[in-house]
MDAnalysis code that builds the backbone (N, CA, C; Angstrom):
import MDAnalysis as mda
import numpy as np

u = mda.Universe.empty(672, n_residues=224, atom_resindex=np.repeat(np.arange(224), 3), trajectory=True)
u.add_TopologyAttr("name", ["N", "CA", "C"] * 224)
u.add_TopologyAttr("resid", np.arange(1, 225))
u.add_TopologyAttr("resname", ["UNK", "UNK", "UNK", "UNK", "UNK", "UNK", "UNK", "UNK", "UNK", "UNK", "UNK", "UNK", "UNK", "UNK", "UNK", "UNK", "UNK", "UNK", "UNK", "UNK", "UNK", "UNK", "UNK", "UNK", "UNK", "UNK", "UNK", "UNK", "UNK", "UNK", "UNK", "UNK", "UNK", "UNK", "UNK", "UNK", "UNK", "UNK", "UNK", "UNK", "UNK", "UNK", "UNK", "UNK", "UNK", "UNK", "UNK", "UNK", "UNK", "UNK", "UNK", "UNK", "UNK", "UNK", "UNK", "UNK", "UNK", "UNK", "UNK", "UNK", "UNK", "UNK", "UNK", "UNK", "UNK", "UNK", "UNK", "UNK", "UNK", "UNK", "UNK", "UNK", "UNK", "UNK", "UNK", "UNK", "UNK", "UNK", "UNK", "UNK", "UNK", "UNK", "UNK", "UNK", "UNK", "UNK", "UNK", "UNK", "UNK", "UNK", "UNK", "UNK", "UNK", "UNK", "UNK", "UNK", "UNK", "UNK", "UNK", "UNK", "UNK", "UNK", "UNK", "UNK", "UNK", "UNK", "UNK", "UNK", "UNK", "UNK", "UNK", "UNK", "UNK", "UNK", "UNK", "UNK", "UNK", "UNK", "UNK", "UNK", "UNK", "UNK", "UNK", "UNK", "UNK", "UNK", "UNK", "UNK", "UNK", "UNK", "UNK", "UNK", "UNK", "UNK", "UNK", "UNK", "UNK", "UNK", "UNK", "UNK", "UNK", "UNK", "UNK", "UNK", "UNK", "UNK", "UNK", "UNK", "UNK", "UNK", "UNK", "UNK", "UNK", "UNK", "UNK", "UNK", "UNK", "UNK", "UNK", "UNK", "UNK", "UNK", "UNK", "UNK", "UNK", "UNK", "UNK", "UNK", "UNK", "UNK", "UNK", "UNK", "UNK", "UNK", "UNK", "UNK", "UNK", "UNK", "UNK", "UNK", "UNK", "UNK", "UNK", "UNK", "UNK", "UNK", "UNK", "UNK", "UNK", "UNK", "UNK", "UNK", "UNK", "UNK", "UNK", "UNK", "UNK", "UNK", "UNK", "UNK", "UNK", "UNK", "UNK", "UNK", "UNK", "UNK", "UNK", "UNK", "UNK", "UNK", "UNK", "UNK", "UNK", "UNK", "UNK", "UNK", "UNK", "UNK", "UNK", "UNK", "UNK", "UNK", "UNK", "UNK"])
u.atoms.positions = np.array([
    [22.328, 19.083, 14.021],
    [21.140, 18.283, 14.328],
    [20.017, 19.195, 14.809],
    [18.598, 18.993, 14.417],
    [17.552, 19.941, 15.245],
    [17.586, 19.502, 16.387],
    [16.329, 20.471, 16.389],
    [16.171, 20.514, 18.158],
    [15.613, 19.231, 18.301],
    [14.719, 18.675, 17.595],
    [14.104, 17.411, 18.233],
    [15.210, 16.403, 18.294],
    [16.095, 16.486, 17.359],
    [17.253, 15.486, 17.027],
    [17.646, 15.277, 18.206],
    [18.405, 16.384, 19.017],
    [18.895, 17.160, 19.931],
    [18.390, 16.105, 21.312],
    [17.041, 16.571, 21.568],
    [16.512, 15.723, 22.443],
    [15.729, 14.377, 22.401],
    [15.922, 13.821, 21.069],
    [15.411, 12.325, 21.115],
    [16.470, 11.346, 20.478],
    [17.252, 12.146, 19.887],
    [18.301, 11.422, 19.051],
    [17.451, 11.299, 17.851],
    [18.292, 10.137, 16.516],
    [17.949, 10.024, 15.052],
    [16.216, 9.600, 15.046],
    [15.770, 10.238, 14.211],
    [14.176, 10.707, 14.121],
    [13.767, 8.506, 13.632],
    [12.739, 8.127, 14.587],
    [12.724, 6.475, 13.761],
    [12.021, 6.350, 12.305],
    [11.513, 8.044, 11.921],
    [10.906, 8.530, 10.738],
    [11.583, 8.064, 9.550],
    [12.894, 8.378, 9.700],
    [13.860, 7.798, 8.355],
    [13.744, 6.649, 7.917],
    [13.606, 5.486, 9.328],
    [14.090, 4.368, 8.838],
    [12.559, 3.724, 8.427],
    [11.247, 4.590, 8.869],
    [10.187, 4.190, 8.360],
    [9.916, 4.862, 7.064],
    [10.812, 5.641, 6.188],
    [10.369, 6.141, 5.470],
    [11.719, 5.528, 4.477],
    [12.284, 4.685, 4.680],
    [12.980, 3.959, 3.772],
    [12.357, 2.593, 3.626],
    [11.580, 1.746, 4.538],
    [10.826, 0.873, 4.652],
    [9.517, 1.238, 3.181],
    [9.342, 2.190, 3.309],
    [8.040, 2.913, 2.278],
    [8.693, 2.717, 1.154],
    [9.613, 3.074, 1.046],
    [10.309, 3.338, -0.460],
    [10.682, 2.087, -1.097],
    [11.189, 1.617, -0.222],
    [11.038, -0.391, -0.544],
    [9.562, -0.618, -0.623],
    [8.340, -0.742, -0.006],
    [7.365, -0.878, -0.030],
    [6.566, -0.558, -1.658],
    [7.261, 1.206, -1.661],
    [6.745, 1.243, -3.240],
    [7.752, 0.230, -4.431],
    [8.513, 0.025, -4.388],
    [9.390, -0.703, -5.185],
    [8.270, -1.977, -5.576],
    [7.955, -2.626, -4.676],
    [7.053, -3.458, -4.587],
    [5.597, -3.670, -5.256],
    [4.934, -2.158, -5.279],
    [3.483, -1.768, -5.551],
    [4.100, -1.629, -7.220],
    [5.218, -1.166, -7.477],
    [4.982, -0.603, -8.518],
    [6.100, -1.846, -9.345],
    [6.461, -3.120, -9.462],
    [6.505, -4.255, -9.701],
    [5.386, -4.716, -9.972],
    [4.335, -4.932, -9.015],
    [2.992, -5.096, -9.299],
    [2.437, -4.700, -10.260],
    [2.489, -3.734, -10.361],
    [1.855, -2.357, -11.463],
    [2.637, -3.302, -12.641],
    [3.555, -3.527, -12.925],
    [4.106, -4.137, -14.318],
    [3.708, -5.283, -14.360],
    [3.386, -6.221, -13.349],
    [3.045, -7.241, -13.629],
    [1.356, -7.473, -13.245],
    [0.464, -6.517, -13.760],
    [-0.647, -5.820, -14.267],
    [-0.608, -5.551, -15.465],
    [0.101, -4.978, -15.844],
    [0.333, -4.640, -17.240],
    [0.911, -5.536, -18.033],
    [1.537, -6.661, -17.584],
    [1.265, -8.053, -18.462],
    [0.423, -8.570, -18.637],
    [-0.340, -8.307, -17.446],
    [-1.844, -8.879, -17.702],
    [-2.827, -8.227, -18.940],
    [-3.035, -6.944, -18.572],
    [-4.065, -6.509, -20.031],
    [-3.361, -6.453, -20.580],
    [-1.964, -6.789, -21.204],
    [-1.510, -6.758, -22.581],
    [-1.526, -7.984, -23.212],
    [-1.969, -9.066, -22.107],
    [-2.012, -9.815, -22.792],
    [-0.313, -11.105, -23.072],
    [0.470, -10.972, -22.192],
    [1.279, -11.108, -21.885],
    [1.657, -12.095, -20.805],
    [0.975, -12.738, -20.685],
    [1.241, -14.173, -19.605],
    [3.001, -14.616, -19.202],
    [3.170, -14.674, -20.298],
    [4.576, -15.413, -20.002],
    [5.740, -14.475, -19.476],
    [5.175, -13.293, -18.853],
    [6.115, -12.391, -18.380],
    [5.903, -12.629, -16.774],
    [4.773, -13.360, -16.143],
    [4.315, -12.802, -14.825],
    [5.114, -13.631, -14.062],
    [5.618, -14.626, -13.972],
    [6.313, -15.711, -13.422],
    [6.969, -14.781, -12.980],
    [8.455, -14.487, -14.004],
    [9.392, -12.976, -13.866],
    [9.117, -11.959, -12.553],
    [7.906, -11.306, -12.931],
    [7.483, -10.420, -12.257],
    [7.098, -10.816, -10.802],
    [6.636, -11.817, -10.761],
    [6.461, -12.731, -9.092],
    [6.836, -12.762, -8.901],
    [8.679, -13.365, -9.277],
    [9.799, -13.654, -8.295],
    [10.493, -12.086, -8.196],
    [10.428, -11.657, -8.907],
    [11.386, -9.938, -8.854],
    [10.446, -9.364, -7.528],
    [8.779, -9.473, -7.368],
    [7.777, -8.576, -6.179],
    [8.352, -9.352, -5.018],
    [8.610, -10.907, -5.209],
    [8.951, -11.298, -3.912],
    [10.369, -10.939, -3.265],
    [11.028, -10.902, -4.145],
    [12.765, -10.322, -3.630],
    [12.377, -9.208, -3.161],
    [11.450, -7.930, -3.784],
    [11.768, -7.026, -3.250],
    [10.176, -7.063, -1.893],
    [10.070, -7.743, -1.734],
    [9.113, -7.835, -0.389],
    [10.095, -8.139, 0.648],
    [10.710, -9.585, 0.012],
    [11.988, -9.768, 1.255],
    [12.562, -9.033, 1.650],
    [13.135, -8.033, 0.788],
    [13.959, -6.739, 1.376],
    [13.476, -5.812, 2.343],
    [12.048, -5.626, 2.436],
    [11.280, -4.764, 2.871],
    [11.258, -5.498, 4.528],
    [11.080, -6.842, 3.908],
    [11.244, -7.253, 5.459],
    [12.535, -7.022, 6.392],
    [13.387, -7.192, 5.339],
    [14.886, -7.246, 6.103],
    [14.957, -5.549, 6.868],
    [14.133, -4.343, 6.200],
    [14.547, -2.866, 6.390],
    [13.293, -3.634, 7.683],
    [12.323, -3.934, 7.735],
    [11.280, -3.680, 9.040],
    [12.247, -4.434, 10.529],
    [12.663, -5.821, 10.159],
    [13.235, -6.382, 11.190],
    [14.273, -5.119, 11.779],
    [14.635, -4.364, 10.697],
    [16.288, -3.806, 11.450],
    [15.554, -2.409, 12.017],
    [14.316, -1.751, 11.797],
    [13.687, -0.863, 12.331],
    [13.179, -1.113, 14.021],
    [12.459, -2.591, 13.584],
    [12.695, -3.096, 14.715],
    [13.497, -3.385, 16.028],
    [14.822, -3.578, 15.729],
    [15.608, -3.712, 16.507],
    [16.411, -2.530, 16.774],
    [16.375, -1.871, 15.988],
    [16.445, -0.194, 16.607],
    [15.454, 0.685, 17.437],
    [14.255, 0.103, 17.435],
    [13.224, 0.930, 17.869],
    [13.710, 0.199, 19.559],
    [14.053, -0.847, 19.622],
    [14.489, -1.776, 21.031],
    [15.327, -0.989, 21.502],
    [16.526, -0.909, 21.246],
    [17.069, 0.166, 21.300],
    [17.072, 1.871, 21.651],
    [16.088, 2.273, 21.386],
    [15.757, 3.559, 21.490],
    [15.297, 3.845, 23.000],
    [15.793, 4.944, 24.024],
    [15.014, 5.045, 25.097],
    [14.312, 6.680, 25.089],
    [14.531, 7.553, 24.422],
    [13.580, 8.645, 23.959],
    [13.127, 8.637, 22.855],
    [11.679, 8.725, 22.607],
    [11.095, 9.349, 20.681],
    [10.132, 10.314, 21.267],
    [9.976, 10.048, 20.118],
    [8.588, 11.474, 19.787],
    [7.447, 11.183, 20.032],
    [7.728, 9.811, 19.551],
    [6.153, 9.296, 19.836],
    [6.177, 7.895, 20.599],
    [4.968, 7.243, 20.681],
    [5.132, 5.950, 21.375],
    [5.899, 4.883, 20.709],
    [6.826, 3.458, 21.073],
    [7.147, 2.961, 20.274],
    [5.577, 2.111, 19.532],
    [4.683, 2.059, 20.117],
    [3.565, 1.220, 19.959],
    [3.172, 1.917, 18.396],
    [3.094, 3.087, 18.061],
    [2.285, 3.785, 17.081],
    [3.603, 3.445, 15.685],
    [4.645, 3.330, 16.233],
    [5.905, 3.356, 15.200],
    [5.842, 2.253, 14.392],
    [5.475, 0.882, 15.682],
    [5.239, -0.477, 14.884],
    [4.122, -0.605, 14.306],
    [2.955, 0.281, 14.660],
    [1.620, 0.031, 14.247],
    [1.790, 0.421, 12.417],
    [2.767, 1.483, 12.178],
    [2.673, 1.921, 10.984],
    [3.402, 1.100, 10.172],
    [4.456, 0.570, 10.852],
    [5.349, 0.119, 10.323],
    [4.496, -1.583, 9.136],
    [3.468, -1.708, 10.243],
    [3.569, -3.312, 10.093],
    [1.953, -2.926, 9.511],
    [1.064, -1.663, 9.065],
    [0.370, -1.562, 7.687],
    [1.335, -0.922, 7.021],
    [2.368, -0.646, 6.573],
    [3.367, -0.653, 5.313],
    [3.496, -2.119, 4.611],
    [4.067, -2.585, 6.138],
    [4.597, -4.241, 5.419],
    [3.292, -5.231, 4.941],
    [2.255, -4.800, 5.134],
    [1.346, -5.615, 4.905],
    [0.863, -5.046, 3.503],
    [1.221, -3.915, 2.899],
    [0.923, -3.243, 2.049],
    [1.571, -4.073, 0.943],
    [3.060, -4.475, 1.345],
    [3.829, -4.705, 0.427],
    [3.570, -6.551, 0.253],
    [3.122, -7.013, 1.709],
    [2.565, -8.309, 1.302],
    [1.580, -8.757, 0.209],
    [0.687, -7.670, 0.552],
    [-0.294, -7.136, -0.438],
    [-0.159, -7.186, -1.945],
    [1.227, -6.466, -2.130],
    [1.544, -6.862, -4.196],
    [1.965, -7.951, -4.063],
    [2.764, -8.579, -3.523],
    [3.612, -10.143, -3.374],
    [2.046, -10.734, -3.796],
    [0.786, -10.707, -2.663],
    [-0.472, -11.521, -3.177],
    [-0.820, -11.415, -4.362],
    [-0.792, -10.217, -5.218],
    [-1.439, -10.071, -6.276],
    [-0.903, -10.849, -7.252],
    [0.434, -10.643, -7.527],
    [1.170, -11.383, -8.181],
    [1.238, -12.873, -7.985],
    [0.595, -13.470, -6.606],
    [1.104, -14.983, -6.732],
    [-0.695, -15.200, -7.782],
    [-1.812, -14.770, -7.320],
    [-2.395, -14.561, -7.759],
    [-2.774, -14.816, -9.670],
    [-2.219, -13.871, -10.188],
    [-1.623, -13.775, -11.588],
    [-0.908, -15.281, -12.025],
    [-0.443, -15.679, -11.549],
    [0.954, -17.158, -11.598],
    [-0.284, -18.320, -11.899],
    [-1.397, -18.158, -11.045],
    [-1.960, -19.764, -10.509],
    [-2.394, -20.151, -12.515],
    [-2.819, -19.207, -13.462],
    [-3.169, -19.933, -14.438],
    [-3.374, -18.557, -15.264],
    [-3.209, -18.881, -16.573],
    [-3.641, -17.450, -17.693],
    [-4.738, -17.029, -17.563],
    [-4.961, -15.569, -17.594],
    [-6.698, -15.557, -17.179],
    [-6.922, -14.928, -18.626],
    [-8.242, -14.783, -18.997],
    [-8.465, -13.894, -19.932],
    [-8.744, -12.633, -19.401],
    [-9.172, -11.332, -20.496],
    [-9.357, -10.333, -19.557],
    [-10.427, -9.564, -20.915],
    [-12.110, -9.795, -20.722],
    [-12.724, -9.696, -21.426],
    [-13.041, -8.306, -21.434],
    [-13.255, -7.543, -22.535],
    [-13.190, -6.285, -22.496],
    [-14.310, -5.723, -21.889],
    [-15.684, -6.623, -21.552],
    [-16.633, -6.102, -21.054],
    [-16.413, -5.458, -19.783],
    [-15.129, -6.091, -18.794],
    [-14.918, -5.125, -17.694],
    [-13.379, -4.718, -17.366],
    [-13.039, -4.347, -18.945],
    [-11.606, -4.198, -18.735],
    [-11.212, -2.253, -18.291],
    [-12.212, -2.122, -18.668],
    [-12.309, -0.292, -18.079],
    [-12.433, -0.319, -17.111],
    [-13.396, -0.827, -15.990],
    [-13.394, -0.578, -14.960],
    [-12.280, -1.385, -13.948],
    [-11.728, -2.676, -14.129],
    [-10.505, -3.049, -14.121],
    [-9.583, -2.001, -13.347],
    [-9.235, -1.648, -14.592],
    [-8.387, -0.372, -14.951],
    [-8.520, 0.667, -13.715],
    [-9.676, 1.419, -14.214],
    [-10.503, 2.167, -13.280],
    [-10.046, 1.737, -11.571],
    [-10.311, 0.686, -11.439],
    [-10.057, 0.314, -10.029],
    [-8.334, -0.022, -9.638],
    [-7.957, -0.122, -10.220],
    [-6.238, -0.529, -10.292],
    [-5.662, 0.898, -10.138],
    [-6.613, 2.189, -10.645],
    [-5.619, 3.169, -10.487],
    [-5.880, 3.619, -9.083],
    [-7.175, 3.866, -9.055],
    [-7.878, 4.338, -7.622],
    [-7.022, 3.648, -6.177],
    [-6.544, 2.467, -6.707],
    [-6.130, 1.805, -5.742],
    [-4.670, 2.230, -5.392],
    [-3.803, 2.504, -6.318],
    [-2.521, 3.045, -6.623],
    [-2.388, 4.155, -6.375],
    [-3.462, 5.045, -6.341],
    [-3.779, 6.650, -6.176],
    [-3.709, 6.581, -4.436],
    [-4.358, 5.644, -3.860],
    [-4.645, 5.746, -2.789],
    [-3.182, 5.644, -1.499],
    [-2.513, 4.580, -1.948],
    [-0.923, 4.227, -2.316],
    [-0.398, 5.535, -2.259],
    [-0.354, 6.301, -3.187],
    [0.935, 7.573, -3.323],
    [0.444, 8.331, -2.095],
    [-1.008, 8.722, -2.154],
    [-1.499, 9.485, -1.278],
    [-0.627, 9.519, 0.087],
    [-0.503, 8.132, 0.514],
    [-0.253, 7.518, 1.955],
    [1.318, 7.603, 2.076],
    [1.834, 7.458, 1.140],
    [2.946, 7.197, 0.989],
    [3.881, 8.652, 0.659],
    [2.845, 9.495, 0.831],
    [3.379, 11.004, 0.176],
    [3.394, 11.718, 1.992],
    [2.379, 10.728, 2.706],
    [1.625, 11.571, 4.510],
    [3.250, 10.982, 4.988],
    [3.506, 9.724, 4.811],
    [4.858, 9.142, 5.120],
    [6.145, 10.182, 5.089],
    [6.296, 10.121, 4.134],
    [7.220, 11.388, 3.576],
    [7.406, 12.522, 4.069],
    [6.332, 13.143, 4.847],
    [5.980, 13.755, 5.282],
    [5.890, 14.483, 6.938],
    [6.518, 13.054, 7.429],
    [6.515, 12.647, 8.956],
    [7.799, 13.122, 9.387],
    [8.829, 13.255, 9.078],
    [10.040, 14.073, 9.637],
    [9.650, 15.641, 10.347],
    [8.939, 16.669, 8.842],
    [8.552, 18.035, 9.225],
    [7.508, 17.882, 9.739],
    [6.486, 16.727, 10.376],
    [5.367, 16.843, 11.378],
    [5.910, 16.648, 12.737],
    [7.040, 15.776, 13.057],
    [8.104, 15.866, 14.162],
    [8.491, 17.458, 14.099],
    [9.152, 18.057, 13.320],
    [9.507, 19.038, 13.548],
    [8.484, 20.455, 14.356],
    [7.450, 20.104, 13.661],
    [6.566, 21.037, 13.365],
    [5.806, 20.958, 15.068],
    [6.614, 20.395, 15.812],
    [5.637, 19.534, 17.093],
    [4.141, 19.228, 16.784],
    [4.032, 18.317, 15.753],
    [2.599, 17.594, 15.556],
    [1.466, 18.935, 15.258],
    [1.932, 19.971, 15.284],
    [0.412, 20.781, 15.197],
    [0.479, 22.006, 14.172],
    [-0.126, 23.057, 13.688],
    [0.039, 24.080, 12.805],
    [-0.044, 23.657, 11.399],
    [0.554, 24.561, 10.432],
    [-0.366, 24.107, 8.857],
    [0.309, 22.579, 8.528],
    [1.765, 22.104, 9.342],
    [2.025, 20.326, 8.218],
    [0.334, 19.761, 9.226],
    [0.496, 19.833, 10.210],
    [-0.452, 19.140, 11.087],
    [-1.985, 19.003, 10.315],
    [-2.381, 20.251, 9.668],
    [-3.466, 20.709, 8.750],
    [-3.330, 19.524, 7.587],
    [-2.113, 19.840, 6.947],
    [-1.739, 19.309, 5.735],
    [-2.382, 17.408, 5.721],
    [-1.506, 17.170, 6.516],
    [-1.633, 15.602, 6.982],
    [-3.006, 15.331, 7.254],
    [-3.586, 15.955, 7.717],
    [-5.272, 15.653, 8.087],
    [-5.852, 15.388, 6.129],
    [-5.736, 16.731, 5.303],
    [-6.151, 16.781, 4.010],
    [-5.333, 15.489, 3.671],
    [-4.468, 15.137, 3.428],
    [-3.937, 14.006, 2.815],
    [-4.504, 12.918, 3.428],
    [-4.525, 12.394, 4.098],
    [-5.680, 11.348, 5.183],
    [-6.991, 11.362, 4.604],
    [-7.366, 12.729, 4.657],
    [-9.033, 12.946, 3.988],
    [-9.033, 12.132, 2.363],
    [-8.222, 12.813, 1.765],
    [-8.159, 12.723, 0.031],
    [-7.621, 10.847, -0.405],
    [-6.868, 10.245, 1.104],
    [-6.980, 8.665, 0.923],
    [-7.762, 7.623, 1.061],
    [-8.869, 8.835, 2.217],
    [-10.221, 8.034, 2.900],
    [-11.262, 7.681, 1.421],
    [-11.170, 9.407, 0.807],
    [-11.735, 9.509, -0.183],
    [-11.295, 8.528, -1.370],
    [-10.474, 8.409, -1.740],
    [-10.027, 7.137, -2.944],
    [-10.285, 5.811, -2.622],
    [-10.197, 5.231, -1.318],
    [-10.455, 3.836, -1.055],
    [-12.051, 3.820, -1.293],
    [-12.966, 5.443, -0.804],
    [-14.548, 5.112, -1.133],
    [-14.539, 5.095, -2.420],
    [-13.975, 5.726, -3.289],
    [-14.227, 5.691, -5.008],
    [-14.135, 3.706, -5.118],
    [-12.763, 2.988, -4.828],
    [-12.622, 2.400, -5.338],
    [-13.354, 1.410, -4.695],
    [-14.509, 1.623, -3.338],
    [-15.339, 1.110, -3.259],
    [-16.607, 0.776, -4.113],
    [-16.684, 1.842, -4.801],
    [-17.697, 1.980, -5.468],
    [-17.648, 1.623, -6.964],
    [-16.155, 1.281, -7.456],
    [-15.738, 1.339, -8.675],
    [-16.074, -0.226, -8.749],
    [-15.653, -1.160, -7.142],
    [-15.037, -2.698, -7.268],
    [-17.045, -3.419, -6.812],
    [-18.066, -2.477, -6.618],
    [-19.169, -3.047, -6.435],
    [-19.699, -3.291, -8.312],
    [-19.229, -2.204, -9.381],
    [-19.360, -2.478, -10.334],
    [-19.221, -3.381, -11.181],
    [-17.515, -3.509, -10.652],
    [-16.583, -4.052, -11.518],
    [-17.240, -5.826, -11.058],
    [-17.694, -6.023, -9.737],
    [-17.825, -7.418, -9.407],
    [-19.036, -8.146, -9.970],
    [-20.260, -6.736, -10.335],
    [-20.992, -7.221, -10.906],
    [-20.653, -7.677, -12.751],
    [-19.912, -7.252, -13.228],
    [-20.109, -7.367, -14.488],
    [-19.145, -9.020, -14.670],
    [-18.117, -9.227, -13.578],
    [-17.114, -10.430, -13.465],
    [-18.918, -11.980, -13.572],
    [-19.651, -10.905, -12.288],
    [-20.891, -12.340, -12.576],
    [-21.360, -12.302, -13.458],
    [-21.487, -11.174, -13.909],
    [-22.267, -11.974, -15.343],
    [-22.027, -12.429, -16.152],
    [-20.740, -12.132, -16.347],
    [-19.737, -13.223, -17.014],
    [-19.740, -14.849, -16.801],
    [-20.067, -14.603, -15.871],
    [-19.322, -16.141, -14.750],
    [-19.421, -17.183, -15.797],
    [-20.816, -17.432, -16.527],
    [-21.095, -18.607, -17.870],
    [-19.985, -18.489, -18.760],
    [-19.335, -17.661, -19.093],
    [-18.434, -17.490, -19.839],
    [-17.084, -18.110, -19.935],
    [-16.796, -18.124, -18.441],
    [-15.465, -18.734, -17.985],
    [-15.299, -19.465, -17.575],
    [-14.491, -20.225, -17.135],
    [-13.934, -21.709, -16.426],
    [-14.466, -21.515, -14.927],
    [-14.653, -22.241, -14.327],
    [-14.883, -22.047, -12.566],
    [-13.512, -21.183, -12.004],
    [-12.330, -22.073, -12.452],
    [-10.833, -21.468, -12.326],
    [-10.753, -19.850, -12.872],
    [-11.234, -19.946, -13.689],
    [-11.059, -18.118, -14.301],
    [-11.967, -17.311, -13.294],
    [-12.546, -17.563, -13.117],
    [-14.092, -16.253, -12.521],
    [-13.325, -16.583, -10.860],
    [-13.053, -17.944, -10.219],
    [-12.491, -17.500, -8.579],
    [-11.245, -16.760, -8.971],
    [-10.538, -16.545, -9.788],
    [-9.360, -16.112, -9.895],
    [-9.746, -14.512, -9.848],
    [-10.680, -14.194, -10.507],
    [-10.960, -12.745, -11.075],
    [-11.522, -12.100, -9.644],
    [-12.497, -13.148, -8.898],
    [-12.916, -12.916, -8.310],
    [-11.675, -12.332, -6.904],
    [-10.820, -12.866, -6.587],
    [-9.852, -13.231, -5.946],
    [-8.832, -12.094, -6.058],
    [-8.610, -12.017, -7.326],
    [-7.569, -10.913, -7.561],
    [-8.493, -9.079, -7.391],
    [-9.612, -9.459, -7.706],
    [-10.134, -8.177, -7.056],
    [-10.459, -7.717, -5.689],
    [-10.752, -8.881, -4.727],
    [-10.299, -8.646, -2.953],
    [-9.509, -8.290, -3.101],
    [-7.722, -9.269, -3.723],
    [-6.631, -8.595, -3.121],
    [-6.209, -7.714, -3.159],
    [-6.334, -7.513, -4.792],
    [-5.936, -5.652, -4.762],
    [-7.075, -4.538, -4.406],
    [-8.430, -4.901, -4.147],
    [-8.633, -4.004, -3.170],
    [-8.103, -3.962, -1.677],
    [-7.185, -5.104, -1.108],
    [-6.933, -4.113, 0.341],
    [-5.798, -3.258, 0.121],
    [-5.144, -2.937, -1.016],
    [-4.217, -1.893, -0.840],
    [-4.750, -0.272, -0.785],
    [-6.070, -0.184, -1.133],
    [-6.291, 1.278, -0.796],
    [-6.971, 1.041, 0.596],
    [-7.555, -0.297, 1.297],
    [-8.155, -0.363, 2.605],
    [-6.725, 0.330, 3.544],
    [-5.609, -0.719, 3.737],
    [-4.184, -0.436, 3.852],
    [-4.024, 0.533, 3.767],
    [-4.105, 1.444, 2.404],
    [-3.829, 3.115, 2.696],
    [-4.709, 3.721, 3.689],
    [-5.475, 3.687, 3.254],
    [-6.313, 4.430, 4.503],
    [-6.327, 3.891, 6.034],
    [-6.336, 2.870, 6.393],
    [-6.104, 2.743, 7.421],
    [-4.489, 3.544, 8.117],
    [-3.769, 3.474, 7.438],
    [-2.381, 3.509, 7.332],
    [-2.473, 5.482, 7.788],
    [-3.363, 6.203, 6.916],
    [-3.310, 7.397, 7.087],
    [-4.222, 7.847, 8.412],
    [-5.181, 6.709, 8.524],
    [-6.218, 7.526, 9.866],
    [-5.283, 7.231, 11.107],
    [-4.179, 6.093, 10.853],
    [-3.005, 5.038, 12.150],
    [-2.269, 6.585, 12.548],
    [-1.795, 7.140, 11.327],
    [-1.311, 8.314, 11.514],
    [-1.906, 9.149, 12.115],
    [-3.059, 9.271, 11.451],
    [-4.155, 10.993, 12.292],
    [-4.405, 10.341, 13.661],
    [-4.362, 9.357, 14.096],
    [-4.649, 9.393, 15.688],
    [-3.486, 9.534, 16.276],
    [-2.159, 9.375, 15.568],
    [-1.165, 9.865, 16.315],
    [-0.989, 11.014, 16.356],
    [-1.561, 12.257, 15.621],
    [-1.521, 13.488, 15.716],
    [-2.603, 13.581, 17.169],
    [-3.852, 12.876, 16.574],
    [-4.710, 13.278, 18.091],
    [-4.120, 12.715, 19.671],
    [-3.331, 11.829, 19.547],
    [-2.537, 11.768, 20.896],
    [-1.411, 12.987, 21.523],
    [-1.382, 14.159, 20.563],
    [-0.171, 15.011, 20.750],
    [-1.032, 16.353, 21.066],
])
């Protein structure tokens, strides 16, 4: 066991970094049931809703039992306050695809090519932003090790930076993308355009979520 092992006992890093991995299970369900969407593929998303929600449930079942270990715990590394703080923008991350997908379910949308690039465009930025966060996660064992400071300490700041940076792209991608949904608006049903409208909030808070998720982190470096 290391040294930190040594003096705090099992790192609560693991069990937040198995929570993540369920979390991505989740994002990237989503991601397929996206890709029913521009293909054009309706009758797959039902499928894909109930498969994002099983694996959301699961995610919950890994947070409750993190939970009740963190009760448990009378030395860490860090506060238990900062452990749940991360814990619970993960789980909201993963609530996050569960939304998108119920989203997708309420009725077939069309998906007119006039803003199917930027769509796109914004779906990755958003997913980009996702790995980013989810890579600083990963990452949190050798920043314990490292006692919070020196080049991982460096590292984690750049990864934080480069997630801050993708949620502004896909700020800037979803001011586009919302204009071209209005000008559409004559085009579509009232039901189609709140839907479009709707599904582009939700999946923009998953890069808000990342980034918040990575700065939740950088102030726990600045508490050390």
């Amino acid at each position: 066991m290391s040294t930190i092992g040594k003096l705090f006992g099992r790192s609560p890093f693991s069990q937040i970094q198995q929570h993540m991995c369920q979390v991505g299970k989740c994002i990237e369900k989503m991601c397929e049931a996206l890709d029913a969407l521009q293909d054009g593929e309706p009758e797959k998303l039902d499928m894909f809703a109930t498969e994002v929600s099983q694996l959301e449930h699961q995610a919950d079942q890994i947070k409750t039992d993190v939970r009740n270990r963190l009760l448990r715990r009378f030395f860490m590394p860090i506060d238990r306050s900062d452990v749940l703080e991360i814990l619970s923008l993960q789980d909201s991350i993963a609530d996050t695809a569960e939304d998108v997908c119920v989203v997708l379910t309420m009725k077939p949308l069309p998906f007119p090519d006039e803003f199917r690039e930027d769509f796109v465009t914004f779906r990755e930025l958003n997913i980009k932003a996702f790995h980013i966060v989810a890579d600083i996660i990963n990452e949190l064992d050798e920043l314990i090790e490292s006692g919070f400071g020196g080049a991982e300490a460096e590292k984690i700041r750049r990864m934080a930076h480069d997630a801050a940076f993708a949620e502004h792209q896909c700020d800037l991608v979803q001011i586009q993308l919302l204009k071209k949904i209005y000008a559409l608006d004559t085009q579509m049903t009232v039901g189609e355009f709140h839907l479009w409208m709707r599904m582009t909030r939700v999946l923009g808070r998953i890069s808000n979520l990342a980034e918040n998720l990575a700065a939740r982190v950088l102030k726990t470096l600045s508490l050390k």
